[in-house]
MARBA-3410 file (N, C-alpha, C, O; in Angstrom, 1 decimal):
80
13.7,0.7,14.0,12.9,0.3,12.9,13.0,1.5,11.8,13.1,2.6,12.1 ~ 12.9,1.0,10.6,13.0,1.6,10.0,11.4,2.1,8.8,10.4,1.5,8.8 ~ 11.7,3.4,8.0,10.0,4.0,7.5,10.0,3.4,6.0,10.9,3.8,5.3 ~ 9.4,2.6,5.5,9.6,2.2,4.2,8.0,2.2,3.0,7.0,1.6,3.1 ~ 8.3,3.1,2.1,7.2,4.1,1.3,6.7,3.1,0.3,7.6,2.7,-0.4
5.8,2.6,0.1,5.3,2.0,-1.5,4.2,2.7,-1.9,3.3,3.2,-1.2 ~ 4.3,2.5,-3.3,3.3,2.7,-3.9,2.6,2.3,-5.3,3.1,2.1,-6.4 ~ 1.0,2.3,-4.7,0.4,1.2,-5.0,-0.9,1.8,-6.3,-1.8,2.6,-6.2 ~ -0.5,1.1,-7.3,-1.8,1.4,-8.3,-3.4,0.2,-8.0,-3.4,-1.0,-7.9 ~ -3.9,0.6,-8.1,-5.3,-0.1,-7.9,-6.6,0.8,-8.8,-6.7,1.9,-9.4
-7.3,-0.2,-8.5,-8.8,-0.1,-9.5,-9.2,0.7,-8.7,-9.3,0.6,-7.5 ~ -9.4,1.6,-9.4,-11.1,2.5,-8.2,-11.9,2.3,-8.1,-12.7,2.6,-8.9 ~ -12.5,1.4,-6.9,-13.7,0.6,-7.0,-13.9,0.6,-5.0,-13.2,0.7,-4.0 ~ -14.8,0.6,-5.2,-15.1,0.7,-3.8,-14.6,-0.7,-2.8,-14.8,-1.8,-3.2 ~ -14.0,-0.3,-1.5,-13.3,-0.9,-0.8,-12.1,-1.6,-0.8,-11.7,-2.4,0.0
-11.2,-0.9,-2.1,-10.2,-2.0,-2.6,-8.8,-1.0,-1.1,-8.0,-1.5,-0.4 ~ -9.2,0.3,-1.1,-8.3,1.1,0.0,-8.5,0.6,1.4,-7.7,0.8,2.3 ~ -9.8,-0.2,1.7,-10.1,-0.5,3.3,-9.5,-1.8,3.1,-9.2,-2.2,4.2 ~ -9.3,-2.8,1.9,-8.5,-4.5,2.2,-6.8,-3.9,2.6,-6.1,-4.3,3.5 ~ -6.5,-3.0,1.8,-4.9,-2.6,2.0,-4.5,-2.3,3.4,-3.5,-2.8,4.0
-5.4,-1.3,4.1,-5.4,-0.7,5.4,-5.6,-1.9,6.5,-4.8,-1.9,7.4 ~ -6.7,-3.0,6.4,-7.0,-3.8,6.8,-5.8,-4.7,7.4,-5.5,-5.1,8.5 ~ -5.2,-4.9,5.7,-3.8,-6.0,5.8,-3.0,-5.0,7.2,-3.0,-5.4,8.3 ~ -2.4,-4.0,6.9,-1.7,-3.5,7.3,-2.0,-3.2,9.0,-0.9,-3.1,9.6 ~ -2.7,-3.2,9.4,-3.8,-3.2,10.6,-3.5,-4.9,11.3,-2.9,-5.2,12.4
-3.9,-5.4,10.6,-3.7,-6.8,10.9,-2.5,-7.2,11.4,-2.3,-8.1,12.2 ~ -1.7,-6.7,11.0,0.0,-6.9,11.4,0.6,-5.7,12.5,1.8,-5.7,12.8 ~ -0.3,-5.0,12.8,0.0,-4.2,14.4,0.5,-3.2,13.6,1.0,-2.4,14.4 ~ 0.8,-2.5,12.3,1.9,-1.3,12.3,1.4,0.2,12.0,0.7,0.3,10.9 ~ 1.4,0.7,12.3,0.9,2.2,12.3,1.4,2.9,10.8,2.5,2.7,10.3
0.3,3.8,10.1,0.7,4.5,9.1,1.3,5.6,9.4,0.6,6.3,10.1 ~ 2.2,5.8,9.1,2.9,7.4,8.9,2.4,8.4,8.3,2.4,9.6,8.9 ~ 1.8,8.0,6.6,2.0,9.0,5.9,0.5,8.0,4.8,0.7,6.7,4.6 ~ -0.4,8.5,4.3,-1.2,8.0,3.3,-1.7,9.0,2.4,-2.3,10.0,2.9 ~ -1.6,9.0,1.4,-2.1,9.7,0.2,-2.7,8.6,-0.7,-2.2,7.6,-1.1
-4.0,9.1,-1.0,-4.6,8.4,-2.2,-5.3,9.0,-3.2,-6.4,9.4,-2.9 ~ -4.9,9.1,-4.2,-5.2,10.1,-5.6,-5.4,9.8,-6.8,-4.6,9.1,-7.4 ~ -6.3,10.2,-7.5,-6.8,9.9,-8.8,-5.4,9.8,-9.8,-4.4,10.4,-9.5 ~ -5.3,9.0,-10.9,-4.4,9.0,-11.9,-5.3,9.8,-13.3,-6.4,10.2,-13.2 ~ -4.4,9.8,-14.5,-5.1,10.0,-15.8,-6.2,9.2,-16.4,-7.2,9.2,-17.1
-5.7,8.5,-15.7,-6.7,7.2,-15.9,-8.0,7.2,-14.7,-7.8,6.8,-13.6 ~ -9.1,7.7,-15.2,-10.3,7.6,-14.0,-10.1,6.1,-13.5,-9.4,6.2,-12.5 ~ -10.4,4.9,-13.8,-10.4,3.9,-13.2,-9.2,3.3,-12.3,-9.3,2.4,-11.5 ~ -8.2,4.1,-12.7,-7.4,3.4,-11.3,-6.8,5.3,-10.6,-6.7,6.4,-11.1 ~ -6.5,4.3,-9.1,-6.2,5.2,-8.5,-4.6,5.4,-8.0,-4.0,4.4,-8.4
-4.0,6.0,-7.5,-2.5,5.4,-7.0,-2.4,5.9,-5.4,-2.7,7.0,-5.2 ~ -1.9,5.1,-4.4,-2.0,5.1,-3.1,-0.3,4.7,-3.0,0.5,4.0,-3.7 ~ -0.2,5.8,-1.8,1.3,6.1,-1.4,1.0,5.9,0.6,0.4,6.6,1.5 ~ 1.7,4.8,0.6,1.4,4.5,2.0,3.2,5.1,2.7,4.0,5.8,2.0 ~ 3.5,4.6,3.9,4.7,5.2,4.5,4.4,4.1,5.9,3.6,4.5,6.7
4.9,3.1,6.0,5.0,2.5,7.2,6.5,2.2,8.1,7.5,2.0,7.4 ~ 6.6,2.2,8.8,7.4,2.0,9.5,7.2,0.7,10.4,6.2,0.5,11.0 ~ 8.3,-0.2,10.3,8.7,-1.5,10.4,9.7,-2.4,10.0,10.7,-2.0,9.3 ~ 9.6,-3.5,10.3,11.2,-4.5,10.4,10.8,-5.0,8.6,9.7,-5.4,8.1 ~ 12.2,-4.9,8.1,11.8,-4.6,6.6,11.5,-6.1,6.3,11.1,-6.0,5.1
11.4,-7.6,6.8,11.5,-8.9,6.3,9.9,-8.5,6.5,9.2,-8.9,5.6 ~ 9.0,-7.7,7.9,7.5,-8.0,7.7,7.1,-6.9,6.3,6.3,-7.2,5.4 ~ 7.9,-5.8,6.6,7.1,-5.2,4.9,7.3,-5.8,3.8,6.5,-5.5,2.9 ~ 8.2,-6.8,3.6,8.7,-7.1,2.4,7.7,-8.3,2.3,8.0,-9.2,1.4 ~ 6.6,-8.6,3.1,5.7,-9.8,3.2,4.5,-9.0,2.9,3.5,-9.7,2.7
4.5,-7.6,2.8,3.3,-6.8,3.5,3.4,-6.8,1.7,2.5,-7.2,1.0 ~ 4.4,-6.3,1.3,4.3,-5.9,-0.5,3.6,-7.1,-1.0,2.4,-7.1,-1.3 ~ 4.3,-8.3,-1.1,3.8,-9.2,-1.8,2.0,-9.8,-1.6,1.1,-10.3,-2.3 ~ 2.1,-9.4,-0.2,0.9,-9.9,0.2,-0.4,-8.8,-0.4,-1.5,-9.1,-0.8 ~ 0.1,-7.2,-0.5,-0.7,-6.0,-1.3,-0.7,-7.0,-2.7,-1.7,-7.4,-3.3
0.3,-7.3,-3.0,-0.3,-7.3,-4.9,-1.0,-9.1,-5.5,-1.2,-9.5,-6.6 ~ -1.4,-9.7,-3.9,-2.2,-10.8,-4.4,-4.1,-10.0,-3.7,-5.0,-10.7,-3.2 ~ -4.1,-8.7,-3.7,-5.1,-8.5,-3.1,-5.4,-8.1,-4.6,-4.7,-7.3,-5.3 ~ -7.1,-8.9,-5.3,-7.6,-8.7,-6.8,-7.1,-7.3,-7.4,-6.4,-7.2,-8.4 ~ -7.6,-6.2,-6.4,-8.0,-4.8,-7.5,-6.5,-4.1,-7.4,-6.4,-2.9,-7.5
-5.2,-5.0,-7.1,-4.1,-4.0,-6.8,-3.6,-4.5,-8.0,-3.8,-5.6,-8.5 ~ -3.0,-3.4,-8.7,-2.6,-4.1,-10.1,-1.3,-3.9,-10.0,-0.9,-4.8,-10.8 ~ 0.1,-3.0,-9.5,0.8,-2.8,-9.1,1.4,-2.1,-8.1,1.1,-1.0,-7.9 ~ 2.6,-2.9,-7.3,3.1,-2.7,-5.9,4.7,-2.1,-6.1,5.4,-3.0,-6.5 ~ 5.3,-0.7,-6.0,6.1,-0.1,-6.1,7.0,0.0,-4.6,6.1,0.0,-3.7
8.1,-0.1,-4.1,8.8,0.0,-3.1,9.4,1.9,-3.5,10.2,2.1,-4.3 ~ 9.0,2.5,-3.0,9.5,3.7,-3.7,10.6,4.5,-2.5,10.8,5.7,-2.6 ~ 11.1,4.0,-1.8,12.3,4.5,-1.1,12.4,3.5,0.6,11.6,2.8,1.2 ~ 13.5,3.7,0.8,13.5,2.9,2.4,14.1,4.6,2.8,14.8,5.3,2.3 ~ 13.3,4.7,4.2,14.0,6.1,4.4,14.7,5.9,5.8,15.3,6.8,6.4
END
């Protein structure tokens, strides 16, 4: 399997980081790597996840992040 990185702009609003984890949880796959950090913008935040898995379930995992309300965009930022 392979480690594949996205990253995710969202609202800063409470709980919008526990639906993402949640998803991801749901589907058995362990995080590698999570950073979540303020932008210029107080109201949104940007989260850099690192999962490792079979890339047809991540590539279900992205689309399925950017129908969750407060994600406003879903970035693929490297397959490593």
């Amino acid at each position: 399997m392979k480690s594949y990185r996205f990253k995710i702009l969202i609202e800063n609003k409470p709980a919008v980081l526990v639906r993402i984890l949640s998803l991801i949880a749901a589907r058995n796959y362990n995080i590698n790597y999570l950073l979540n950090q303020k932008t210029k913008d107080p109201t949104i935040s940007e989260v850099i996840i690192d999962i490792e898995g079979k890339k047809i379930i991540l590539e279900q995992m992205r689309k399925q992040f950017s129908r969750i309300i407060n994600v406003i965009k879903v970035h693929d930022i490297e397959e490593i």
